[in-house]
C-alpha positions as CSV (number, residue, x, y, z in Angstrom):
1,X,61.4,88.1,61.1
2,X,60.1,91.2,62.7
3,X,57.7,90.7,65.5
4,X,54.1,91.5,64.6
5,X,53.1,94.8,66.8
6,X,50.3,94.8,69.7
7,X,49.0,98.4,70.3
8,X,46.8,97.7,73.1
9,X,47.1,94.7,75.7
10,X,45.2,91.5,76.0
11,X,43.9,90.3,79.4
12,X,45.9,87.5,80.2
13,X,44.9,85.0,83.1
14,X,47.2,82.2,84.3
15,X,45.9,78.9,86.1
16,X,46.4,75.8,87.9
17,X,48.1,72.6,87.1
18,X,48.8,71.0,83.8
19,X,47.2,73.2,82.1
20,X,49.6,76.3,83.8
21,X,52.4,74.1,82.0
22,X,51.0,74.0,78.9
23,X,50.3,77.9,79.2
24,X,53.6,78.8,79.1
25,X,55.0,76.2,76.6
26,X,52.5,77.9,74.4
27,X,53.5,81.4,74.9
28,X,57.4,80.2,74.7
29,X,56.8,78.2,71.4
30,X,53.9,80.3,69.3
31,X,53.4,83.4,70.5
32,X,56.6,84.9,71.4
33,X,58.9,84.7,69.0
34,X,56.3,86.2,66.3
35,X,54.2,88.6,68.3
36,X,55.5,91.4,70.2
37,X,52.9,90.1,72.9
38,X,50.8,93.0,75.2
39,X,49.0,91.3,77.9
40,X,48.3,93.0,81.2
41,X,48.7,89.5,83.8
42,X,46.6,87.8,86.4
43,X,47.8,85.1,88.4
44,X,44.6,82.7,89.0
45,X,46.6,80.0,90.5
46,X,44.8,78.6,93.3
47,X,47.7,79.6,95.4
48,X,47.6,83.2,94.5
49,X,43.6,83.2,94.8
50,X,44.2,82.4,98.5
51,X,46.5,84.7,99.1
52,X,44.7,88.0,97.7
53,X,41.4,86.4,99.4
54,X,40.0,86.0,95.8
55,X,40.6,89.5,95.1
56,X,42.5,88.8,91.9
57,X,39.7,86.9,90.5
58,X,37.6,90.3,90.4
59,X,41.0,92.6,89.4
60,X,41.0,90.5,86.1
61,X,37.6,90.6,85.6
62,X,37.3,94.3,85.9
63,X,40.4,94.8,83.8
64,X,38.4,92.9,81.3
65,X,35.8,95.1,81.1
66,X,38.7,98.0,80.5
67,X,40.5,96.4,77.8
68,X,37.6,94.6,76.0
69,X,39.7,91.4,75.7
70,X,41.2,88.7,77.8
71,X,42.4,85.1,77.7
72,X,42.0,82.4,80.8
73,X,43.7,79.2,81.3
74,X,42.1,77.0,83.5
75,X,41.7,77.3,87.0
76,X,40.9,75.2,90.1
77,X,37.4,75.6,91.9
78,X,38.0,73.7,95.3
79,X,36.8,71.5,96.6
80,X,37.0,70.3,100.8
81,X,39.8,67.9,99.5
82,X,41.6,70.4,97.8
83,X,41.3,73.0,100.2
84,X,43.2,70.7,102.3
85,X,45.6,69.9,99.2
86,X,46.6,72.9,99.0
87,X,46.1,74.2,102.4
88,X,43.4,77.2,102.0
89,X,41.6,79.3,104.4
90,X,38.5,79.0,102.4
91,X,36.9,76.9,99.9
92,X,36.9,80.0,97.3
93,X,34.6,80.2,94.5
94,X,34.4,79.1,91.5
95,X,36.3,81.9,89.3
96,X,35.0,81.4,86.0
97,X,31.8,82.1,88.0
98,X,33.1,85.1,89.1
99,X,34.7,86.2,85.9
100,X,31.2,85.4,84.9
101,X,28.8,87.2,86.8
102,X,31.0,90.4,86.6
103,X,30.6,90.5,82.8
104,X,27.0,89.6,82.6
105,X,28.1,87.4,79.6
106,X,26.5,84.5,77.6
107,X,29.8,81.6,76.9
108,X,29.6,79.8,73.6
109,X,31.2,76.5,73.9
110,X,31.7,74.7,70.4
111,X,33.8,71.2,69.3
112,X,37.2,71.5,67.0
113,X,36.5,69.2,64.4
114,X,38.9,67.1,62.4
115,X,38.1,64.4,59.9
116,X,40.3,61.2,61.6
117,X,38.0,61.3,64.4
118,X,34.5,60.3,63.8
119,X,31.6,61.9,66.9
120,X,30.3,59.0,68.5
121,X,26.7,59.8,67.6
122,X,27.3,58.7,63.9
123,X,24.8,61.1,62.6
124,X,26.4,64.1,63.8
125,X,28.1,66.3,60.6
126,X,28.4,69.7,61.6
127,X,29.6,70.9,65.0
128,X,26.6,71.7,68.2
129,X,27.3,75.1,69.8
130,X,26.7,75.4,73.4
131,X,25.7,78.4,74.9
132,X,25.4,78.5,78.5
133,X,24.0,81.2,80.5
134,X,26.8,82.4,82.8
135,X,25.2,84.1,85.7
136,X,23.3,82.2,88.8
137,X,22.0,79.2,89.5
138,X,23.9,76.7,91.7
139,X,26.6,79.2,90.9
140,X,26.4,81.9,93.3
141,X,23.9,79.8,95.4
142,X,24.0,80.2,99.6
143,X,24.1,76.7,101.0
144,X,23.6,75.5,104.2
145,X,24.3,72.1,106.0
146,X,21.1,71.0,108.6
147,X,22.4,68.7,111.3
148,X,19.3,67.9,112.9
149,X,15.1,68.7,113.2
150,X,14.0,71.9,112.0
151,X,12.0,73.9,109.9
152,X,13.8,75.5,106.2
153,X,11.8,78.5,105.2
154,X,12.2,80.9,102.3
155,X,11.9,84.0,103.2
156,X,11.6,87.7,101.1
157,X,11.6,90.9,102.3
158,X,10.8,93.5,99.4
159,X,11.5,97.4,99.9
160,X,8.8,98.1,101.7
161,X,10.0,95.6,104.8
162,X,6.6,93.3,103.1
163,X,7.7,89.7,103.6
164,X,6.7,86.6,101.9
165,X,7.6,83.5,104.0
166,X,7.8,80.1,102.5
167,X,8.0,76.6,104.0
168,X,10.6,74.5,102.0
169,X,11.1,71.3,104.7
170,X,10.2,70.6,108.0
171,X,13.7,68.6,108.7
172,X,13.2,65.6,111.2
173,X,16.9,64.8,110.7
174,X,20.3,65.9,109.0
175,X,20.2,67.6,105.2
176,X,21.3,70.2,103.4
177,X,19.7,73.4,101.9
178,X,20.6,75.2,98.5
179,X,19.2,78.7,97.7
180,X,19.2,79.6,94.7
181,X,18.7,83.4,92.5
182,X,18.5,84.6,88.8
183,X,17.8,88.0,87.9
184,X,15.4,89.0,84.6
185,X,17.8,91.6,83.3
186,X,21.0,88.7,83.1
187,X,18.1,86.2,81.0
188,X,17.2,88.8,78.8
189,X,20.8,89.2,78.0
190,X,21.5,85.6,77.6
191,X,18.6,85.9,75.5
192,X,19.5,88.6,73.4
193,X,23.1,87.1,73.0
194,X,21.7,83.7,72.0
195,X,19.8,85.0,69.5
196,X,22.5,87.3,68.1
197,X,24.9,84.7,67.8
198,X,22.3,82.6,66.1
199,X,22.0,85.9,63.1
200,X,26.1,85.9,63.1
201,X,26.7,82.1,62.7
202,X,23.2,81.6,60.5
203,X,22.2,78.5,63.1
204,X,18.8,77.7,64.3
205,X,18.2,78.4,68.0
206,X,17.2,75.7,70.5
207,X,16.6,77.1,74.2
208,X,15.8,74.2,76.9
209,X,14.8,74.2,80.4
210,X,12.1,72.4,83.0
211,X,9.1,74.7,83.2
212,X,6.8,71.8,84.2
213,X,8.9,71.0,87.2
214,X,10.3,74.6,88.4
215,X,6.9,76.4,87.3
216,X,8.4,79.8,88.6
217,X,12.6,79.5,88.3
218,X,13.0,77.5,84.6
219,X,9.4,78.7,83.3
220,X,10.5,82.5,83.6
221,X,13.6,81.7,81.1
222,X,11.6,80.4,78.8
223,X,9.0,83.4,79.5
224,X,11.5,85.9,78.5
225,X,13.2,83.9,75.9
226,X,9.9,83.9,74.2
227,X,9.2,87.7,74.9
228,X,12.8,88.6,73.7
229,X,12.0,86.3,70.3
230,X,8.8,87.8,69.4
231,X,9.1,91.6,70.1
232,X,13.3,91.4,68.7
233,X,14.4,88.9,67.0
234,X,11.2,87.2,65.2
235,X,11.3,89.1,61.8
236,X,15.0,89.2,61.6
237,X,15.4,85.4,62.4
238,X,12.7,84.2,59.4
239,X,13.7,86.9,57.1
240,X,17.6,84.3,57.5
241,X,15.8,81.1,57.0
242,X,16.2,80.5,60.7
243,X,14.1,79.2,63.2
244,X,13.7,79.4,67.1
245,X,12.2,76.2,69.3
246,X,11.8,75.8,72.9
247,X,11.2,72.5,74.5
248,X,11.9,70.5,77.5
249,X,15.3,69.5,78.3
250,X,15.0,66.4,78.5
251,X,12.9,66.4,75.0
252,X,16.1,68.5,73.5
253,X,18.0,65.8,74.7
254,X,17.0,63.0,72.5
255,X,16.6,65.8,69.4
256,X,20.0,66.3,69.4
257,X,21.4,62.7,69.1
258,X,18.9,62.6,66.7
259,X,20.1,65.1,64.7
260,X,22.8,65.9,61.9
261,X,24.0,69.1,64.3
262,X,24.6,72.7,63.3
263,X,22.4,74.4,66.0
264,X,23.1,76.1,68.7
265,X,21.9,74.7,71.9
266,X,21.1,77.4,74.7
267,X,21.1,76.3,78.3
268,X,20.9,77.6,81.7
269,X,24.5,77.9,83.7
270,X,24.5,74.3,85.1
271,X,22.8,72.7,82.0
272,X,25.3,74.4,79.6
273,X,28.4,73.3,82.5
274,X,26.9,69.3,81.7
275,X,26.1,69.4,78.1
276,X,28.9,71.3,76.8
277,X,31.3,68.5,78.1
278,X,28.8,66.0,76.5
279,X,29.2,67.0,73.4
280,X,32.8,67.7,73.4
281,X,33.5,64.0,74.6
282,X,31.1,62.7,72.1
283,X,32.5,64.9,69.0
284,X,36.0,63.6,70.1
285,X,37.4,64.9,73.4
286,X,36.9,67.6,75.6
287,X,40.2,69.5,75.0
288,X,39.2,70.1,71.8
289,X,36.2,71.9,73.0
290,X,36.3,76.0,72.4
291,X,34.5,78.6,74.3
292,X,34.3,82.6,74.6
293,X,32.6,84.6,77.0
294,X,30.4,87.6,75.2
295,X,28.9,89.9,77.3
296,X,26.0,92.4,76.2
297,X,28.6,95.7,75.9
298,X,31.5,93.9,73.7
299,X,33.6,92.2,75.8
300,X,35.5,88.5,75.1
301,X,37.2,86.3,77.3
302,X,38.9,83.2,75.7
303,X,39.4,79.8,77.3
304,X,39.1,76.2,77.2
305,X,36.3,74.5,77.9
306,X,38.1,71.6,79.6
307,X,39.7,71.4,83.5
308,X,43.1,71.3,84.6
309,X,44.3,68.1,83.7
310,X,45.3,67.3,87.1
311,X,46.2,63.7,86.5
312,X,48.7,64.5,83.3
313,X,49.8,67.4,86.2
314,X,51.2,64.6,88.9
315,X,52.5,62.4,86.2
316,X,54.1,65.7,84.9
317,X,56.4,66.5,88.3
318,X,57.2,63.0,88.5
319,X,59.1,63.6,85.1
320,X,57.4,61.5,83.1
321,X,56.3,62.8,79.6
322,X,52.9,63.5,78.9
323,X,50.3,63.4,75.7
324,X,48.5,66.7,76.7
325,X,45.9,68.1,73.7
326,X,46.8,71.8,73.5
327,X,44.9,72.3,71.2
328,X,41.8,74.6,73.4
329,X,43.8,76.4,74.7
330,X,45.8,77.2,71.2
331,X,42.6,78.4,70.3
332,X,41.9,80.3,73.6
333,X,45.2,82.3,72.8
334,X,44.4,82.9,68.5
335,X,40.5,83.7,69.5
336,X,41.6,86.4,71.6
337,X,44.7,87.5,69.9
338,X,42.0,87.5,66.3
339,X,39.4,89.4,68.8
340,X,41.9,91.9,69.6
341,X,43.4,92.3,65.8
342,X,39.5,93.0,64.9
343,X,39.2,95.4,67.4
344,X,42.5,97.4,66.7
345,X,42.4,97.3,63.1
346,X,45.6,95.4,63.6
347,X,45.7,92.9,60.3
348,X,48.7,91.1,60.8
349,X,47.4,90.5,64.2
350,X,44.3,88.6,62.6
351,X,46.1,86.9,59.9
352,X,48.6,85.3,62.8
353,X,45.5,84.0,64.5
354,X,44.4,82.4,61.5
355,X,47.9,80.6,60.7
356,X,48.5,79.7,63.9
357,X,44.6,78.1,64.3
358,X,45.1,76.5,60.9
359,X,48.5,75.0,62.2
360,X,47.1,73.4,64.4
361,X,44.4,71.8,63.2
362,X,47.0,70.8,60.0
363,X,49.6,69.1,62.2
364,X,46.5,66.7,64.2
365,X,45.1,66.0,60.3
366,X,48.7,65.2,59.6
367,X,48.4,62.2,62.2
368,X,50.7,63.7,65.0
369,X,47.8,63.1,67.4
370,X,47.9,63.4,71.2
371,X,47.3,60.1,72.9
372,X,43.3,61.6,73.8
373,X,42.8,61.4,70.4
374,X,45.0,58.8,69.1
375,X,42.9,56.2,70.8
376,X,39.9,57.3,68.5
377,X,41.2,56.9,65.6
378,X,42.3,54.1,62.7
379,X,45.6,53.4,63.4
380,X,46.7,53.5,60.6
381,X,45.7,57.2,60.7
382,X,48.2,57.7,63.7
383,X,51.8,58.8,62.9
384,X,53.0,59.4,65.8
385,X,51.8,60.6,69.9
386,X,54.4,63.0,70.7
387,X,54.5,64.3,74.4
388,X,52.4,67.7,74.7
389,X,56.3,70.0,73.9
390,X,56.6,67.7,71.2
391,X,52.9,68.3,69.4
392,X,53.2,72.0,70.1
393,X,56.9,72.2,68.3
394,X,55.3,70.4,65.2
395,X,52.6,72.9,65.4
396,X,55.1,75.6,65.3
397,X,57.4,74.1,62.3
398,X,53.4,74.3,60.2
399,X,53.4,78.0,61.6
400,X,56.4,79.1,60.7
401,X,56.4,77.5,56.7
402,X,53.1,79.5,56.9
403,X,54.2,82.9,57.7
404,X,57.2,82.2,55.4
């Protein structure tokens, strides 16, 4: 069959580990031999990071904001013991953070759902969206490691050279210190996203946070949240049937395993990073969790919500076959390959990311089940746990009696 055309290039950014694997088994089996595939390529490998000093990280993210589009597989942030893992020269930053904070964007995070595995909150029928603010917080944070007495002060200087000088600890030992920044412009667009997404999905808004203990950091989210709601988004909200709530964390908490689902649950960067993992493990598993970066002017970036698999990795270079779920990052690849067909006009490009989405979810309702999943279900429901080659090859045989 003739390749389906690309007239303008996806962003496409390779990562670490297992997931690296599964990357290209992916392109190799589903995407290449239909789509005439135009990706302009980043190497994120934790390897390559360290030896561009990070600069790739922000080459991908500014070549996102050219081409509108991209697609990430998952990346390493490292840690001390993987700095000596992989011998570093620095403990680099996180680059989803990165990514992150050079878009502006909000990510929506939400579970793939299929009916032979039942959430573990029994009440839950319809799927909880995350979205997570992306910029700040523990984040982009300056951190520093006390090793004996002294006094921690916060200190401001505005324009003027006025300074406002705070006392956070007088030390009489070893500790640590965390500073942290948000900035009211990147809220209100988290804001404004939130609440746009709500209009486009039709799902009531829930935005948490802890005003009551941070009575300056959380209670200006929910400040602006509120401002953003009643000046913007009020009218247009009720005149949908939808509503908008804002409570304490903790309070949202409880709600939601209380709850039947279908909202969307909007939470600060490290919130969001927690809860989004939650609810993917308690839907099913957190490779079958999506998410998208939006920012405020248009742009997308793809991914999957879960890490790089690094156990599955080691078993992998030992030979030995492995169960991986490819199933988020399937739908990293068809969300932006759909985003991109939207964007071009490019139809055939759309319907591919449909079939090939559909294909996927088909062949794991059919039974052929990676062993994450195959442990939560009947078994009578399980046909078989192929390795991950093995689950993406039956995808493709759905794909191609689809495009047939």
């Amino acid at each position: 069959m003739m390749k389906i055309p690309m007239t303008n290039p996806i962003v496409e950014i390779d990562g670490d580990e297992m997931t690296r694997i599964l990357w290209q088994m992916i392109k190799d089996e589903l995407i290449l031999p239909f789509v005439d595939l135009n990706t302009e390529y980043y190497d994120l490998g934790l390897s390559n990071r360290d030896a561009t000093d990070d600069q790739v990280t922000h080459q991908a993210a500014e070549a996102i904001k050219v081409h509108r589009v991209g697609v990430k597989c998952a990346t390493i942030t490292p840690n001390l013991q993987r700095m000596e893992e992989y011998g570093l020269k620095q403990m680099w930053k996180s680059p989803n953070a990165t990514i992150r904070a050079a878009l502006d964007g909000t990510v929506f995070r939400a579970p793939i759902m299929i009916s032979k595995v039942k959430p573990v909150v029994s009440c839950w029928k319809k799927p909880i969206v995350i979205a997570r603010h992306a910029y700040g917080d523990i984040y982009r944070a300056v951190e520093h490691r006390v090793e004996g007495p002294g006094k921690a002060e916060l200190l401001f200087t505005n324009e003027n050279g006025e300074t406002i000088r705070k006392t956070i600890y007088d030390f009489q030992g070893p500790g640590v210190l965390q500073g942290m920044h948000n900035r009211d412009d990147s809220i209100l667009s988290f804001a404004r996203s939130c609440f746009e997404f709500a209009l486009d999905t039709r799902q009531d808004l829930w935005f948490s946070c802890k005003d009551t203990i941070s009575k300056d950091y959380d209670q200006t989210f929910k400040l602006l949240f509120q401002k953003v709601f009643q000046e913007e988004y009020q009218e247009k909200m009720e005149a949908a049937g939808l509503s908008y709530r804002y409570a304490l964390i903790d309070d949202v908490a409880a709600k939601v395993i209380r709850s039947p689902g279908g909202m969307i649950w909007a939470c600060k960067n490290y919130d969001g990073d927690v809860m989004s993992d939650l609810v993917a493990a308690a839907f099913g598993s957190l490779p079958m969790m999506t998410s998208v970066l939006v920012s405020p002017d248009g742009n997308f970036e793809y991914e999957a919500a879960h890490g790089t698999v690094t156990d599955h990795y080691h078993r992998h270079r030992k030979g030995e076959a492995v169960s991986t779920n490819p199933l988020a990052t399937i739908f990293a690849w068809t969300g932006a390959l759909r985003k991109r067909g939207e964007l071009d006009g490019n139809d055939p490009l759309t319907d591919f990311a449909d079939k090939l989405t559909q294909a996927g979810i088909d062949t794991f309702e059919a039974g052929i089940l990676s062993e994450d999943l195959a442990v939560l279900c009947d078994p009578a429901e399980v046909k078989e746990t192929p390795d991950a080659l093995g689950i993406i090859r039956a995808i493709r045989s759905r794909l191609e009696a689809s495009l047939s």
